[in-house]
C-alpha positions, -999 to 999 in steps of 0.1 A, spaced: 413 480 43 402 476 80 430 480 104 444 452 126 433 473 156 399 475 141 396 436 134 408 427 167 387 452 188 362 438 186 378 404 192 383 413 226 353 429 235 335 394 231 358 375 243 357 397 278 324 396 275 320 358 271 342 351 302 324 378 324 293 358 315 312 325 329 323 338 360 290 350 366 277 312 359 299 300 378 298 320 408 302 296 434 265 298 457 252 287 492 217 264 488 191 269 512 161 245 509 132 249 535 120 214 544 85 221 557 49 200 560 34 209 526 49 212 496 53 249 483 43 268 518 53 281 546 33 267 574 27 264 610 52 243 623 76 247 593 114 253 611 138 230 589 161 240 566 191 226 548 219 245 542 243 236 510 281 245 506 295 253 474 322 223 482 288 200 487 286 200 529 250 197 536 237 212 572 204 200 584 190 230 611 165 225 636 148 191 618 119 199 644 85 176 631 85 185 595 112 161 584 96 123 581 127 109 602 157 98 584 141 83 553 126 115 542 136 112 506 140 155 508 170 147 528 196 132 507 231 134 522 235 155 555 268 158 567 261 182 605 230 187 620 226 218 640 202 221 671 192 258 687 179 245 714 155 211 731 121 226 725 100 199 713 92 219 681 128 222 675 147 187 687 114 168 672 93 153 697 73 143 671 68 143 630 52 137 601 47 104 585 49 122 549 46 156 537 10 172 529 -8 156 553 -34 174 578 -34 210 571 -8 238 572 -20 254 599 -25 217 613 -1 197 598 0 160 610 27 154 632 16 119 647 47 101 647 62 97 680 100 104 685 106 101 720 126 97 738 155 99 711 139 123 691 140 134 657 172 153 655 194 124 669 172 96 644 184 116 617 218 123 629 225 88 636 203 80 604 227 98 580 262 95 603 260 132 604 275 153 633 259 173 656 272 204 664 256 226 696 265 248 719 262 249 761 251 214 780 233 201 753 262 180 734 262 154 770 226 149 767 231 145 727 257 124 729 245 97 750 209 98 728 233 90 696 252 63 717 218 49 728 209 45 684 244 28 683 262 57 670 294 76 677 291 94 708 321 116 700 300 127 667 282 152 687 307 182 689 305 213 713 308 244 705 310 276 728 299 308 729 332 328 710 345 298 699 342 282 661 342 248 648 350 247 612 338 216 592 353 212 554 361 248 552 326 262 570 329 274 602 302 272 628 299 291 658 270 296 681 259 330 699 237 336 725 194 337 723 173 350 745 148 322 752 142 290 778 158 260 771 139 230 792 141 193 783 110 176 788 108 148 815 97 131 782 132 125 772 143 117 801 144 77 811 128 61 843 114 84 874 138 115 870 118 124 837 80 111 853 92 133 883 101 162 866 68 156 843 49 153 876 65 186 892 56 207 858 91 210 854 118 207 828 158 194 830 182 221 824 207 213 798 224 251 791 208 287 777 195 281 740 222 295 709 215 312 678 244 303 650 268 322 627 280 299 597 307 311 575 306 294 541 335 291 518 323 316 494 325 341 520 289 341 527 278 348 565 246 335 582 228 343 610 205 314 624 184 336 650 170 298 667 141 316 691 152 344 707 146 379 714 164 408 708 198 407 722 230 433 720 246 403 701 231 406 674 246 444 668 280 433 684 282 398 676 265 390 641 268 420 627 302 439 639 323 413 648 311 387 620 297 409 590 260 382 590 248 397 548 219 368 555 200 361 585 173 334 587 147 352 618 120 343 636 92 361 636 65 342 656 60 365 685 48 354 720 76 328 721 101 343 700 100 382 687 71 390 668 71 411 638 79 442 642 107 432 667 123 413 642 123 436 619 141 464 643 166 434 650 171 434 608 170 472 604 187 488 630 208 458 646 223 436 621 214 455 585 219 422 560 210 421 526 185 396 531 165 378 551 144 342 553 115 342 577 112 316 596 90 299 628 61 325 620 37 297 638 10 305 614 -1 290 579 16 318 555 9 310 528 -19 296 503 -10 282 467 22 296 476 13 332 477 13 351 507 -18 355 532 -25 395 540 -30 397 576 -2 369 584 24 380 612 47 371 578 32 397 560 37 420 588 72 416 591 75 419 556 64 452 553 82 467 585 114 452 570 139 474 547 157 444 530 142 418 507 124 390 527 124 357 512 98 328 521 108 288 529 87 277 509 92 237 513 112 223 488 115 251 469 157 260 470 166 297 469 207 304 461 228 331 475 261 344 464 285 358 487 269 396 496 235 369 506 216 384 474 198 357 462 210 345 428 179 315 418 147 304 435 135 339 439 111 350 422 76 350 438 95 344 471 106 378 475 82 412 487 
């Protein structure tokens, strides 16, 4: 006769197996969603993402001219809408009409968005705050109180300071880049003068952003910058950053290979998500040889991941990527 011990050995074993198996499906995950201008690539002008909490907040960053405004039916709910910095390719000066139309290395971004732009249409759109850093949440706020909305939605955020929204914090750090508003967005002769002069309004330096989600997960949002000694002291010692989304389009922002001394030997995550590479990347999905992409991928020491639009990719709390990888990672 088989021993109680031995009958219930067993026993145990599957059901400790069984609820190891639960926790790992239920492992709560950040959602990242690129939102570019074709479907399934990673193109020219491709800077959007959306960035889901586990508890369900949804954080649009740097809508730029690949989001259609705030119908595009990619969207769904957005609940903050974060902004590096004015750069018409960033605030959205412009968009696309739809997704897939001109080409990735040309998308068509006819739509005119001036002078509210396509950051506070979407904002104001959705009811969503807008959280920035330096003298951009004055400017901000008066663009959503021209659409009718809340002025006081647009919330400032400081260098070393946090904001933290539903249990995600939010807190900007610095970037190395210009930040000039174009006399475009700027009403009556101040903005034809400074158009006229071949000059652009001050409204603060540009920020990059550190988001802590409430899985534990940190992210680093580069915006454009160079290399900086925050990203060593900031994002990395001071706020642990296991994901960082980069970019890598050189000439404006770094280029390859500085990027990927910024991953390797400044901020060391686990992963990374290329982004504002200014080229089309990608064919069919698959990466171009050649591409400044493909470059950074292979001076990089961590897995790089691609935004491919629409295509989601999760990450658990270390930022190793749990779903949507495959194909996606080199």
């Amino acid at each position: 006769m088989l021993s109680l011990r031995r009958l219930i050995a067993p026993l145990i074993i599957v059901v400790t197996l069984l609820g190891f198996s639960s926790a790992i499906a239920t492992t709560p995950t950040v959602q990242i969603t690129p939102l570019g201008s074709h479907d399934g690539e990673f193109c020219a002008r491709d800077r959007a993402l959306i960035l889901e909490d586990p508890n369900g907040l949804r954080i649009l960053y740097d809508a730029g001219r690949t989001v259609a405004g705030a119908a595009d039916p990619r969207l769904g709910n957005i609940d903050v809408v974060l902004l590096s910095h004015v750069h018409g390719d960033h605030l959205g000066d412009r968009r696309i009409a739809a997704v897939n139309e001109g080409t990735c290395a040309q998308p068509q971004t006819n739509i005119t968005t001036i002078p509210q732009s396509n950051s506070v249409d979407i904002a104001v759109g959705k009811g969503a705050r807008m959280v920035v850093g330096s003298e951009m949440a004055s400017f901000l706020s008066s663009k959503v109180a021209s659409l009718g909305g809340d002025p006081e939605s647009v919330q400032l955020v400081r260098f070393g300071a946090s904001r933290v929204i539903d249990d995600v914090s939010i807190t900007t750090v610095p970037a190395v880049h210009s930040n000039g508003l174009s006399g475009d967005f700027i009403a009556g002769e101040l903005g034809e003068s400074l158009n006229a002069a071949g000059l652009t309004a001050y409204v603060g330096p540009p920020t990059g952003y550190v988001i802590t989600f409430s899985n534990g997960l940190v992210v680093y949002l580069s915006g454009d910058t160079g290399v900086t000694a925050e990203q060593e002291t900031v994002v990395r010692n001071q706020y642990g950053a296991e994901l960082v989304v980069m970019n890598i389009g050189d000439t404006f922002t770094t280029g390859p290979q500085e990027a990927a001394y910024v991953i390797n030997e400044l901020i060391r995550p686990n992963a990374v998500i290329a982004s504002h590479a200014n080229e089309a990347a990608t064919a069919d999905g698959v990466l171009l040889p050649g591409t400044k992409t493909a470059m950074f991928i292979d001076a990089t020491a961590v897995p790089v991941y691609l935004p491919l639009s629409g295509r989601t990719l999760s990450f658990d709390a270390d930022g190793t990527c749990t779903a949507g990888c495959l194909g996606e990672s080199l």
